[in-house]
C-alpha positions in Angstrom: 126.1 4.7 36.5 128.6 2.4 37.9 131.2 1.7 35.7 132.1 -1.8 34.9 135.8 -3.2 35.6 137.9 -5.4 33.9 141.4 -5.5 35.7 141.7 -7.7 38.5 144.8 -8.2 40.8 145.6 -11.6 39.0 145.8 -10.2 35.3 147.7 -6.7 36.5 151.0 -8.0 34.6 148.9 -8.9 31.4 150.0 -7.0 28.5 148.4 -3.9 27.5 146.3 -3.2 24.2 148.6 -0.9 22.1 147.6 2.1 20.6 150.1 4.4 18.2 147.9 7.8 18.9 145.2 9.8 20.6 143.2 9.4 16.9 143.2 5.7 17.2 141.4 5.9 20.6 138.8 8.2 19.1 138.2 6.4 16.2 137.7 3.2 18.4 135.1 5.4 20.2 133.4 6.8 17.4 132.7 3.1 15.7 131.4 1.9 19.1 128.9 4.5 19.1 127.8 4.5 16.0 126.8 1.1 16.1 125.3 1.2 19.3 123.0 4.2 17.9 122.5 2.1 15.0 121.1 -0.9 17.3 118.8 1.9 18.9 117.6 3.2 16.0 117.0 -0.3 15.1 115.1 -0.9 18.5 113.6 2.2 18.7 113.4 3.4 15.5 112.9 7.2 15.4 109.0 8.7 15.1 108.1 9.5 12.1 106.4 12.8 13.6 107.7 13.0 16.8 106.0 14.4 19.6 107.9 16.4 22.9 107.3 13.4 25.0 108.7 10.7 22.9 111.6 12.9 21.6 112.5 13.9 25.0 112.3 9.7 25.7 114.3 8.7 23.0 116.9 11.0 23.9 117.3 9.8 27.1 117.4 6.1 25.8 120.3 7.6 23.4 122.1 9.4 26.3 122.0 6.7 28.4 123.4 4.3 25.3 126.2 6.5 24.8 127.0 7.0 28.5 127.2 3.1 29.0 129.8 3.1 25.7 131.9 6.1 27.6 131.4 4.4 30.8 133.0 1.0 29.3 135.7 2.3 26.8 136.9 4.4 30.2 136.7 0.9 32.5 139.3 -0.4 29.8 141.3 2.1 29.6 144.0 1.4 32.6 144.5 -2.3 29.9 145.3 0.5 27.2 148.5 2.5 26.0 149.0 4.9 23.8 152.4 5.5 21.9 153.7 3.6 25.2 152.1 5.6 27.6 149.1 4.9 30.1 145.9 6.0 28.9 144.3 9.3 30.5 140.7 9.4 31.6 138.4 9.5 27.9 137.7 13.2 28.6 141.1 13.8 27.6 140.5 12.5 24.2 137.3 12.8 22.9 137.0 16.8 23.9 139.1 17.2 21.0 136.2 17.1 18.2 138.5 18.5 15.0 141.1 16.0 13.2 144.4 16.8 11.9 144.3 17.6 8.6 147.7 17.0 6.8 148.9 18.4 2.8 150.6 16.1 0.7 154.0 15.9 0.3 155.6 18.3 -2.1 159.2 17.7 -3.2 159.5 20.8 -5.1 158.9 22.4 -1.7 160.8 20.6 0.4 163.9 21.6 -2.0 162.7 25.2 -1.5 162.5 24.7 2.3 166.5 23.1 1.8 167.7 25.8 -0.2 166.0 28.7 2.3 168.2 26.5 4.9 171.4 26.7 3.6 170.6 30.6 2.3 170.1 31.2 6.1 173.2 29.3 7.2 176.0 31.0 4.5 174.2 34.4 5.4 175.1 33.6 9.0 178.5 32.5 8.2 178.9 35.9 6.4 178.0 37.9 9.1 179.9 36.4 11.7 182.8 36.7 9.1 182.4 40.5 8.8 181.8 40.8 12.6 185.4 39.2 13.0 187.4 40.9 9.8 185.9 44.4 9.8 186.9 45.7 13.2 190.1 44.9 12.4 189.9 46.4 9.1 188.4 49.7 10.1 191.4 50.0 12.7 193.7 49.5 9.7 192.2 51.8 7.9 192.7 54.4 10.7 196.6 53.5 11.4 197.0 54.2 7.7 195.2 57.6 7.7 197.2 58.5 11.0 200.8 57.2 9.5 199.7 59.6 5.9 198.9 62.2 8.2 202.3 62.0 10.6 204.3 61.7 7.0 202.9 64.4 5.7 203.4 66.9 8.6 206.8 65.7 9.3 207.8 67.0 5.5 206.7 70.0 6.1 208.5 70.0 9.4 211.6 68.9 7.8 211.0 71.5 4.5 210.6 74.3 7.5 213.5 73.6 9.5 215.5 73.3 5.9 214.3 76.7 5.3 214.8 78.2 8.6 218.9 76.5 8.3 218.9 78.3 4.8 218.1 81.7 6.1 220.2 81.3 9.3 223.3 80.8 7.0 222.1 83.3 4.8 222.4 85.7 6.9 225.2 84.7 8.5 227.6 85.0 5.1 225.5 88.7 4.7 227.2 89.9 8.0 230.5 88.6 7.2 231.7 91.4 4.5 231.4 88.8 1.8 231.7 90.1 -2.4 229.0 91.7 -3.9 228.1 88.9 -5.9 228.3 86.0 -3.1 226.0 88.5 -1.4 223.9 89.0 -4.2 223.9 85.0 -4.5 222.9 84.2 -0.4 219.9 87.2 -0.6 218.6 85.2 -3.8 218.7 82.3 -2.1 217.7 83.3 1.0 214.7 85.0 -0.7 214.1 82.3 -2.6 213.8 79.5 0.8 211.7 81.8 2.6 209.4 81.8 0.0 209.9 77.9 0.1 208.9 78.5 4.1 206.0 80.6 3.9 204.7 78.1 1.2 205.4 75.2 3.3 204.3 77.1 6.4 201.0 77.7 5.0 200.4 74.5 3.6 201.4 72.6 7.5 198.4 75.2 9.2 196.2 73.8 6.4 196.5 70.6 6.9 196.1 70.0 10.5 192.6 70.8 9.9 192.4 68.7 6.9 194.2 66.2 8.8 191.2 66.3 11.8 188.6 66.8 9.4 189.4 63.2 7.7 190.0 61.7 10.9 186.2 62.7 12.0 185.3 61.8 8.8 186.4 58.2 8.8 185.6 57.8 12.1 181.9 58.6 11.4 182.4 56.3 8.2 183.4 53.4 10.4 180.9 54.1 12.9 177.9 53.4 10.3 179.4 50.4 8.8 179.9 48.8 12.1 176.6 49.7 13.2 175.1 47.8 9.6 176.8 44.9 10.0 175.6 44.8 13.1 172.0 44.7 12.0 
């Protein structure tokens, strides 16, 4: 069927019929149709016990009503727009059979939807706060357990060298024919600081293990929060 054509050259700058959506042009299509079936049914009204010939009639009469609707809603199509576009060809719109179906509007909702935004937003905040703070943190943490550590072993240091001194000069007033009682006085203390040195000794060997043992420690600590937060 030809279609039928109602744009000429002198009406091109006519303005165009506007349409706000795709549904508008369907529901334009669907009223022309049904009242075109409704004139057929009207003009040839449906058998009350039809037969295979005048079923298989009637539905060619109905095919060819509906294809003469299609044929003229598409010839008027380049006059139509649709939310300020140029139309497409019909098939574009009507193979779409299912409508939109919309809820109504629930406040309550929409405050949830709001709050779930600004959760989302402060979380992120958060996280990039802890990316930026805890790095540094952690390597605080570590200077601090390195500076204890160098404290620590230079007391010892200083407590062994002390005894060491003590012993040296010990000695020294031994050999010098000194009294009896200044002697007695330098083995006493002598005695006494390298028990001092031995303590301290044994305490310096361990804690250089101690010493690595909270170093890997703390390391592996850092390790797994830095790993979380970044999760």
């Amino acid at each position: 069927m030809q279609e039928p054509s109602f744009r000429t050259d002198a009406d091109k700058d006519f303005r165009r019929i506007e349409l706000q959506s795709a549904a508008d042009l369907r529901h334009i299509v669907h009223k022309l149709e049904a009242a075109a079936l409704q004139k057929l049914n009207e003009r040839l009204p449906p058998p009350p016990a039809p037969s295979d010939s005048s079923s298989s009639e009637r539905d060619a009469v109905r095919r060819l009503v509906l294809d003469y609707v299609h044929a003229t809603v598409s010839a008027a199509l380049p006059n139509i727009t649709i939310n300020g576009l140029p139309a497409q060809a019909l098939s574009a719109y009507t193979a779409t059979t299912t409508d939109e179906e919309y809820e109504p509007y629930d406040a309550a909702l929409q405050l949830e939807i709001t709050r779930l935004h600004e959760r989302i937003e402060a979380r992120t905040l958060q996280n990039a706060r802890l990316r930026r703070d805890v790095p540094a943190a952690v390597a605080a943490g570590f200077a601090r357990v390195l500076d204890d550590e160098d404290r620590r072993e230079v007391r010892l240091v200083r407590a062994w060298e002390r005894s060491v001194d003590a012993l040296d000069v010990a000695a020294a007033l031994g050999g010098g024919g000194g009294g009896a009682a200044a002697a007695a006085d330098v083995d006493a203390d002598a005695e006494h600081e390298l028990r001092r040195a031995r303590v301290g000794l044994e305490r310096l060997k361990a804690a250089l293990p101690e010493a690595a043992g909270r170093l890997e420690r703390a390391a592996e600590a850092a390790d797994v929060v830095v790993s979380r937060r970044k999760t």
